[in-house]
N, C-alpha and C positions, 0 to 999 in steps of 0.2 A: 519592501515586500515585492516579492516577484508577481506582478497583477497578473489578471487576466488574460493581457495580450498574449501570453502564453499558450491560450487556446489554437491560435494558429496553427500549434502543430498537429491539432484533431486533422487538420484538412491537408496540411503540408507533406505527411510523412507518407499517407496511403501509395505513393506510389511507391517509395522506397523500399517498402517491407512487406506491403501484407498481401497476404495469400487470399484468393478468393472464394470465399464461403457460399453452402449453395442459398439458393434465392429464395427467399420466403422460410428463413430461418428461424427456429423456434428453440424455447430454452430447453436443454438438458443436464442436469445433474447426473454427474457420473463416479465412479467407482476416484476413492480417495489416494490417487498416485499421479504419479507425474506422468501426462501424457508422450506417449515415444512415438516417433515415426519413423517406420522398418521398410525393408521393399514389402510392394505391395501383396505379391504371392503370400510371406511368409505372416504378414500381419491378418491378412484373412484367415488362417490356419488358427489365429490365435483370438477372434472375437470373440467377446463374451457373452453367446446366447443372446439371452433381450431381460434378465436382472443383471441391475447395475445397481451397486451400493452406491448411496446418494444422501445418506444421512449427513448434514450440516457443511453439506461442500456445493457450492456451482462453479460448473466448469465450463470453458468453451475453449474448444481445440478444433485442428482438422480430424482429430481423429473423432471428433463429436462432431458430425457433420449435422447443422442444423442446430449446434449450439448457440445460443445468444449471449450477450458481454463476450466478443472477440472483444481483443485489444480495442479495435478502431468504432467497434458500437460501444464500449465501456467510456472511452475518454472521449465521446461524441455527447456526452448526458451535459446539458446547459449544466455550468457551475462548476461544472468537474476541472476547468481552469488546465486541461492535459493530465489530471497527474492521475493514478487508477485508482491508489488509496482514496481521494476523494471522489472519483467514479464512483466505486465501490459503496459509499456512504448510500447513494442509492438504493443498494437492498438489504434484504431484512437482516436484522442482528447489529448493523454499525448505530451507532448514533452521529450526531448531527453537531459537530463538533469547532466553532467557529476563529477560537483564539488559539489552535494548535495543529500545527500537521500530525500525522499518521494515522491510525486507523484503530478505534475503539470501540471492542467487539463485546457485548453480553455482560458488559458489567467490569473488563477490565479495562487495563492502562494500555497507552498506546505502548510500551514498553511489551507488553503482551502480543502483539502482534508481530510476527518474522515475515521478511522476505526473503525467497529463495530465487535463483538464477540456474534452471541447468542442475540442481541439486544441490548449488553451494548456496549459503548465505549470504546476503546483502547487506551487512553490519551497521552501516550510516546511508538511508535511502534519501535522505533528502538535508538539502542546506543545513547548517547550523542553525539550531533553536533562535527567536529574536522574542522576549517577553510579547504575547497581546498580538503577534505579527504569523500568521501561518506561512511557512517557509516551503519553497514547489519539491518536488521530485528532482533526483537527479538524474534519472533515465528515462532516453526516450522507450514511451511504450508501444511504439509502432516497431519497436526489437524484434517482439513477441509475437508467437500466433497464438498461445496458448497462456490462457489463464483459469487456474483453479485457487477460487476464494474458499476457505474451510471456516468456519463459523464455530466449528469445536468435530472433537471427535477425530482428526487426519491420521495421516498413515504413523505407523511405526518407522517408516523409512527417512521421518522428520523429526527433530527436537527441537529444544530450546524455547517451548513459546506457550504458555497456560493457557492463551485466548483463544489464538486463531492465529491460521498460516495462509499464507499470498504465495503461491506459487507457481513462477512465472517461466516460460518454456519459450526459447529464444525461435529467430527461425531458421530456417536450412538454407537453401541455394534463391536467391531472389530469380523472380519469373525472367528476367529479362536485366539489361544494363538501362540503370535511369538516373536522372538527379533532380534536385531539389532547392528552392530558394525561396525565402519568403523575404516580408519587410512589414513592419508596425511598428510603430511610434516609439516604444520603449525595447524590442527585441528584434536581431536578426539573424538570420541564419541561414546555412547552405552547407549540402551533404551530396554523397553519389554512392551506387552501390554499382559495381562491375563485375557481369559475367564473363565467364573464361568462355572461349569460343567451342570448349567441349563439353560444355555445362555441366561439367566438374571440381568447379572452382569458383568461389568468386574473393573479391574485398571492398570493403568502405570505407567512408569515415562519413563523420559529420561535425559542423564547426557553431557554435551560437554565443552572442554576446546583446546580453540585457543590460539597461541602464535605466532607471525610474524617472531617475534627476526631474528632465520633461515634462514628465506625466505627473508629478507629485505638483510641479509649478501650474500647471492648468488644473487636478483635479485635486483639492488640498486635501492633506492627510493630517490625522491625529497627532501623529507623532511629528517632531521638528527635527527632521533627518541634516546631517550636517557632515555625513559621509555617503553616499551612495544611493541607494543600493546596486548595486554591480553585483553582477553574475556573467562567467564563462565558464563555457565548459566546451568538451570535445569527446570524440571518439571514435575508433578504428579496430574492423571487426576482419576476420579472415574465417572462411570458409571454404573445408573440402571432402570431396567425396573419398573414401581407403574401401579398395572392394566396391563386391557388389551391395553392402547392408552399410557399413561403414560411415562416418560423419564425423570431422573434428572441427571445431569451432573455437578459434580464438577470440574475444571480447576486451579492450582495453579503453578505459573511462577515466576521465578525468576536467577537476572542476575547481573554479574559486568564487569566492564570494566576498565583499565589505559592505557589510550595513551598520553606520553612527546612529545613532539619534536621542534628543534629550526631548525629556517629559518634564513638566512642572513635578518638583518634586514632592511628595504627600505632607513630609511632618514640616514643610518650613514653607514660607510665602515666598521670599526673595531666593530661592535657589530653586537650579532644575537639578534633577538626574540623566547623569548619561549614562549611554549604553552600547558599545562598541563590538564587535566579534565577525571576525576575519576567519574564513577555513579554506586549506588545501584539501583535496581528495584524489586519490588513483584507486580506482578499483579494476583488478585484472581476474579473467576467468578463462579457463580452459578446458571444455570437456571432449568429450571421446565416448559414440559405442557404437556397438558393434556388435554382429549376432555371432559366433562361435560355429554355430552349426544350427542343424535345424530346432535344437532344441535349447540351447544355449545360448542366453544374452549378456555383456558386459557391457555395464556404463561407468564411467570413472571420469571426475570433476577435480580440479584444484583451482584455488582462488586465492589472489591477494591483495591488502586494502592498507591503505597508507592513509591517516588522517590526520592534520594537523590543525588546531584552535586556538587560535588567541580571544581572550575578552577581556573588558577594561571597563571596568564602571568608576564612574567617577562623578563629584559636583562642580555646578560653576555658578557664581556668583551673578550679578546682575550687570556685570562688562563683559561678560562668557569667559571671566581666569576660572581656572581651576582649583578648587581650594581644598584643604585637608581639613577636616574637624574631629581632633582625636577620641569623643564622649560617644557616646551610644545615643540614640539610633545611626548618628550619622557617619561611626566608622565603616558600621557596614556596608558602606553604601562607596567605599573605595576601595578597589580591589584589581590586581591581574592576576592572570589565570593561565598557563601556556600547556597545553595538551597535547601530545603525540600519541597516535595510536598504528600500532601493525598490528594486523591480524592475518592469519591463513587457514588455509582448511584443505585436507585432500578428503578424498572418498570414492567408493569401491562400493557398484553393484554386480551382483549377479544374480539373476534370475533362467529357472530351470520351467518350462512349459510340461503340462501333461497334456494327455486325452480330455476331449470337452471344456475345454478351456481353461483349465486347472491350471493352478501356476504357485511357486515357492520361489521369495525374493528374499535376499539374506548379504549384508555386508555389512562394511567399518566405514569408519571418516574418523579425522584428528582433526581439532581446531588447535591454536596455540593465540593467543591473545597476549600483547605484552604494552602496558601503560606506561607510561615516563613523563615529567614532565613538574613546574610548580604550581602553586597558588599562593603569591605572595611571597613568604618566606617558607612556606610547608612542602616537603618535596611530596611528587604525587607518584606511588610505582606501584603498579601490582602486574604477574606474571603468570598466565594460567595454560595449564594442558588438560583437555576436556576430551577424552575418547569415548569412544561410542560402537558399539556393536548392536545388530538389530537384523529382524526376521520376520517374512509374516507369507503367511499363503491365502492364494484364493481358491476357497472351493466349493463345488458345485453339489447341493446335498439332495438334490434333487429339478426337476426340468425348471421351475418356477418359486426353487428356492436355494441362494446363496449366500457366503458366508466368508469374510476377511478377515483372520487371527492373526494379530503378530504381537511383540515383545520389542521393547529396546533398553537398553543396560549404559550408563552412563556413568563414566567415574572423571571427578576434579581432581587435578595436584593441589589445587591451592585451595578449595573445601574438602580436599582429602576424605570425601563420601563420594560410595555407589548407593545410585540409585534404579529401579526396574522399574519398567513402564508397561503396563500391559496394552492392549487396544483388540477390539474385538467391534464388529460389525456384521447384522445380516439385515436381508432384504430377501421379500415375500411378493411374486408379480403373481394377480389379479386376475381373473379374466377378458377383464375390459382393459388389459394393458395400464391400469393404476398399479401400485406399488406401495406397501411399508416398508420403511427402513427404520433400524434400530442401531445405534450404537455406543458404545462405552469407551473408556481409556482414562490414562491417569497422564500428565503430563506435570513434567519438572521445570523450570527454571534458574538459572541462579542468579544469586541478586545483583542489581546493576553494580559496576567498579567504583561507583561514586562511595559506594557502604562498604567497599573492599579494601581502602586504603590505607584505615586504619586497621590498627590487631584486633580479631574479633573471633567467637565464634560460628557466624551466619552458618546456614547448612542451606540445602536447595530448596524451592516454593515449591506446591504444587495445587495442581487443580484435576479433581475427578470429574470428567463428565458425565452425564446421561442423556442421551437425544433420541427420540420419536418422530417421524415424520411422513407426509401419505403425497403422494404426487400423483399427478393426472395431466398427460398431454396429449392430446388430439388436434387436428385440424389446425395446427398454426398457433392454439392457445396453449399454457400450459398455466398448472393450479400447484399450489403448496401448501400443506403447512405443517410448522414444524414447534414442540415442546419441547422445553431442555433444564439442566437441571445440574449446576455446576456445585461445587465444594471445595473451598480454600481453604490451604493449610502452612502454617509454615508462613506468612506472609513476615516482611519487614518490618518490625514496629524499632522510631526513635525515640521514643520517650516510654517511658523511663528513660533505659540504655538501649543500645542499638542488639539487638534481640530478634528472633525467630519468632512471638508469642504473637503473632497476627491469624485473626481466619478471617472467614467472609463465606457468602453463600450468592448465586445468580440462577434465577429463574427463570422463564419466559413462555411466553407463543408470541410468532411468528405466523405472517402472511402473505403472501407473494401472487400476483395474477399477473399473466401478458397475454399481450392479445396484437394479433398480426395478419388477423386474418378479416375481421368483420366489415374494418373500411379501408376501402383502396388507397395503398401509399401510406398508412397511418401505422408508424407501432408505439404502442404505448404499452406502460405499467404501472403495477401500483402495489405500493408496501405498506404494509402495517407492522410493529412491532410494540411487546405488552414486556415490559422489564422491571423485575421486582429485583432488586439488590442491595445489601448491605456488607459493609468491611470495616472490620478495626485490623487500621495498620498505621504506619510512617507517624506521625504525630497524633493520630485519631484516638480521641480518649476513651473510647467504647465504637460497637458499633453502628455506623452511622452509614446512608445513602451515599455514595461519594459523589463529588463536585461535577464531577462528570457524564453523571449516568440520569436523562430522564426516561419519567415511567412510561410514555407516550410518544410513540415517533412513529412518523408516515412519509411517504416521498409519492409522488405522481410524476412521472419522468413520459412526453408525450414525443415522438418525431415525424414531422409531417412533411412530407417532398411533394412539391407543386411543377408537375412537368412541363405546364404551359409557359411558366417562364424559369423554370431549371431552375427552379429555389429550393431549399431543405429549411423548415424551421423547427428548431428544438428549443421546448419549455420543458420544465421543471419546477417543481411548486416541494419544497421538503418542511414540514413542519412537524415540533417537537414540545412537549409540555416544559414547564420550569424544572430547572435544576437548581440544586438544593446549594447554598454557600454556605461559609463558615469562618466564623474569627475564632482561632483556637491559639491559647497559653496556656501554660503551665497550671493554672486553676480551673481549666475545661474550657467552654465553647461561652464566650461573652458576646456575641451577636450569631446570629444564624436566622433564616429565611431562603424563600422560593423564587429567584429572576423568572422574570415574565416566559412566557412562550417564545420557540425560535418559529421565525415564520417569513421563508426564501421565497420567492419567485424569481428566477432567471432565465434572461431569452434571448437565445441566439440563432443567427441567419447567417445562412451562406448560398452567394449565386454563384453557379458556377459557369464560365467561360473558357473561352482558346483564346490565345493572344496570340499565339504564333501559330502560323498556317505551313506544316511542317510535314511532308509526306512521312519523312524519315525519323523525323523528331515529332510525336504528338505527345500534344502535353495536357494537361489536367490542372486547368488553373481558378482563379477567381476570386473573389472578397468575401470576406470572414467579417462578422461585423455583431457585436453584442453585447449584453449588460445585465451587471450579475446584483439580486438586490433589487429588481425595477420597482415594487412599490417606497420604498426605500424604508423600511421598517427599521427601527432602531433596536437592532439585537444589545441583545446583554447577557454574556456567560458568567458571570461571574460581578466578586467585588473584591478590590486592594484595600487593604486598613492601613491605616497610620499606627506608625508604635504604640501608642498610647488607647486605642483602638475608637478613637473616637470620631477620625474620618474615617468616611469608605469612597471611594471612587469606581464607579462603576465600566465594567472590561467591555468596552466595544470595540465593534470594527474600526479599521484605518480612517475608512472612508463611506460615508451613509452607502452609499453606491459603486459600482466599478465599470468601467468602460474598454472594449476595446475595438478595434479598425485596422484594416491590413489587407497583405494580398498576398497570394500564395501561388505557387508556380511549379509543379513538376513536369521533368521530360524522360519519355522514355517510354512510357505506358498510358496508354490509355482508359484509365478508370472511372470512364464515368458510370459503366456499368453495375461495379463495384459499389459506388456511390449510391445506383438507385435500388441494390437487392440490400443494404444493409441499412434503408432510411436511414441517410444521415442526418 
């Protein structure tokens, strides 16, 4: 697993990237599209009054000035280990999800949740899957100035995702030329970003190579890893100014990963299971806009991802040979698997501005997705071209009440069905500057390539929203809360046959409070989330709570900066009610029950100092030092059955606790100021 040390890059990157937000920043949710940044003239011609649709999205951008969760406060949340998706768990709607990366929103799969870059998709955001083992992110998030989290209900201008959309908004020209280096025990790294001397230009890269090996030998781990874990990655960015409005931005990424490791195996005493998986990654991105005229804006994106996976499960005896046992349970438990995946996408906005901030967005994108590869002796191949056309405008129906309609039309080659998506949104401001927001949509998905392999009928998922929501920001605080009200149709059922005949339904309210103003230096928050959900889908023999979803989740996320000796210290406290397991075969559910409460506390410190006394070079450095877990509560997500269903082995973490130490070094900028308006 890639631990904790990872957090280093909350504090490593800030010079590289991030833009400085103003001080004493407060949350705003905002209107559900992708943040643009224009010249400054023509983007004030185009502000949107003071309603902002805000139903089941937060956002933070420069163009939300005053927004809270920027990049560098979202992966600064104790626990968040750098990566945003687990940032993100922090506010309402995620759950608290401990044996699995990505981000599980209102009752779906992390499969339901997209990431987007610049408009294009993020197709594979983090490491290759490891059973029982959460695997980090593959992008740094200090990329970014802007993130909007969408909890349900997002633009027309998005597909592909029933749950919820992450979308993520690169930055433009770095303030200045700087670079960057840390060092921790399991990870290292060094990066620089360079401006052109007409500050119309710049390029980077950055370089990182993790190793656990170390850290697994001082802090022991559950698993008996006998290959890695390794991780490298890299990446080299180009940016330039075309014109006066103008912006292209090249993005090119890439990563590898080997993590082994054998478990005692379930149905036998004298044998372990092992479990091996190796992946390549390139993800390359390339967007462009640019305003046309005074009224006329194009944005245009293409992106392309290269993934390749090996896994290899296999047993070994009690001298560590390898052995083959041809009976059931234990053939399945040898297997390879070799996977390739391309994927691409282009896509085409344009948007037309009116009088009072009125605005009509309306374009296409093509994806093309193509699999290849075996398992075993079974070849794996499926080929898909997924077009897309979509529209939606914003309009002003009056001073204190507005409204965002759009539409998106989506047809498969390879499920050979269109689908329509409607989306609809409006927001009613207050006189005390609170706000309603309301909105609706239907959203499609289609089913993962692992159900596409073989011949089938499948057709696309989908999920209807409804969301209600009232907000209230004054004086540094701001208030939420929001009711929602989803409907699933179309899900994946495998049992019987692999089939369409799944639904489901998700519920909720939602709670949100921050507060940044009452004690000096101090911002804190606090969630609450109330989630009612049931689904029959994939093997689920009726509807039933799925494995994932508890009724009960709260987060307390505090950040306290101590000027007198230049400390920042971030807690975090995320606690969740049990969730529900399941032993299910062919004759229904033969054991089932409620694992205990999740219940986190994590705390990290960082002092910051100068190490080098540098007129020309000032730098922004200091120790990062923290621990995730500290009372060391023995989580449990879940249980493994033995074939026979009569063990169960209960899912925990690696390691009761996690540790990490280091130091971090940037030059070029001076941010300590940065540091103390965004309580790190």
């Amino acid at each position: 697993m890639k631990t904790s040390t990872i957090i280093l890059l909350l504090f490593a990157g800030t010079a590289a990237a991030q833009n400085k937000p103003a001080a004493g920043s407060t949350l705003k949710p905002v209107a559900d599209s992708t943040p643009a940044v224009a010249d400054t003239a023509i983007k004030s011609k185009r502000a949107l009054h003071e309603v902002v649709i805000s139903a089941g999205a937060f956002e933070a951008s420069d163009r939300a000035k005053g927004a809270s969760l920027t990049p560098i406060e979202a992966v600064t949340v104790a626990g968040s280990n750098g990566d945003i998706s687990l940032a993100l768990r922090s506010l309402p709607g995620a759950q608290q999800i401990g044996e699995q990366e990505g981000l599980f929103v209102r009752g779906g799969t992390s499969e339901e949740t997209r990431q987007f870059i610049d408009g294009t998709l993020l197709r594979t955001p983090n490491y290759p899957s490891v059973p029982g083992v959460p695997q980090a992110a593959r992008i740094n998030p200090f990329l970014f100035r802007g993130i909007l989290f969408s909890t349900g209900g997002y633009s027309a201008l998005y597909g592909g995702a029933m749950s919820s959309a992450l979308i993520l908004e690169s930055e433009d020209l770095p303030e200045k030329t700087s670079a960057r280096f840390f060092l921790f025990p399991t990870v290292l790294g060094a990066g620089m970003q360079h401006l052109a001397k007409n500050n119309r230009s710049s390029f980077g890269f950055n370089l990182n190579y993790g190793n656990q090996s170390l850290y697994n030998n001082i802090v022991p781990q559950k698993p008996d890893y006998f290959s890695g874990p390794i991780y490298m990655d890299g990446n080299v960015n180009f940016r330039i100014k075309t014109g006066k409005t103008g912006m292209l931005k090249l993005y090119s990424g890439w990563g590898h990963s080997d993590v082994g490791m054998n478990n005692p195996d379930i149905d036998s005493v004298a044998l372990k299971a092992g479990y091996q998986v190796r992946g390549w990654n390139s993800y390359n991105n390339l967007s462009f806009r640019s305003y046309l005229s005074q009224n006329w804006k194009l944005e245009a994106g293409a992106a392309y991802s290269y993934n390749r996976q090996e896994n290899n499960l296999h047993l070994t005896n009690e001298k560590g040979n390898v052995v083959a046992i041809p009976y059931i349970p234990y053939s399945y438990k040898t297997s390879d698997r070799n996977l390739e995946t391309d994927f691409a996408q282009g896509r085409l906005v344009i948007s037309h501005f009116f009088p009072q901030g009125q605005a009509l967005r309306f374009g296409a994108e093509q994806f093309y997705t193509h699999d290849h590869g075996r398992s075993n002796d079974s070849l794996l191949r499926v080929t898909d071209h997924l077009t897309a056309v979509f529209a939606e405008g914003d309009i002003y129906l009056a001073d204190n009440l507005a409204a965002k309609v759009g539409a998106r039309m989506e047809y498969s080659s390879l499920l050979q069905k269109t689908v329509v998506a409607p989306r609809a949104s409006l927001a009613y401001r207050l006189r005390d500057g609170s706000q309603f927001n309301l909105a609706y949509g239907i959203f499609y998905q289609e089913p993962a390539n692992d159900y596409l392999y073989q011949p089938n009928q499948l057709n696309f998922s989908s999920a209807s929203h409804y969301i209600l929501n009232y907000t209230k920001k004054a004086n540094n605080r701001f208030f939420r809360v929001e009711v929602y009200y989803k409907q699933y149709q179309d899900l994946v059922k495998t049992i019987p046959t692999l089939s369409n005949n799944g639904k489901g339904y998700a519920q909720g309210v939602e709670l949100f409070w921050r507060d940044k103003k009452s004690i000096k230096n101090l911002d804190y928050w606090i969630t609450y989330t109330y989630l009612d959900t049931k689904r029959d889908f994939l093997n689920y023999p009726y509807q039933l709570r799925p494995s994932f979803a508890a009724p009960h989740t709260a987060t307390i996320a505090i950040k306290k900066y101590f000027p007198d000796i230049n400390t920042n210290v971030n807690l975090s406290w995320a606690m969740a009610t049990g969730r529900p397991y399941y032993h299910i075969n062919y004759n229904g559910i033969d054991d089932q029950g409620t694992t205990k409460g999740y219940n986190a506390v994590n705390l990290h410190v960082a002092w910051l100092c100068s190490f080098i006394k540098n007129k020309k070079w000032k730098d922004f450095s200091g120790v990062a030092m923290g621990i995730n877990n500290l009372t060391g509560t023995r989580q449990v997500f879940g249980y493994n059955y033995s074939y026979n269903g009569m063990v169960k082995q209960p899912i925990t973490l690696p390691a009761t606790r996690s540790f990490f130490i280091g130091i971090f070094m940037s030059f070029g900028i001076d941010r300590t100021d940065d540091f103390l308006n965004n309580n790190l």
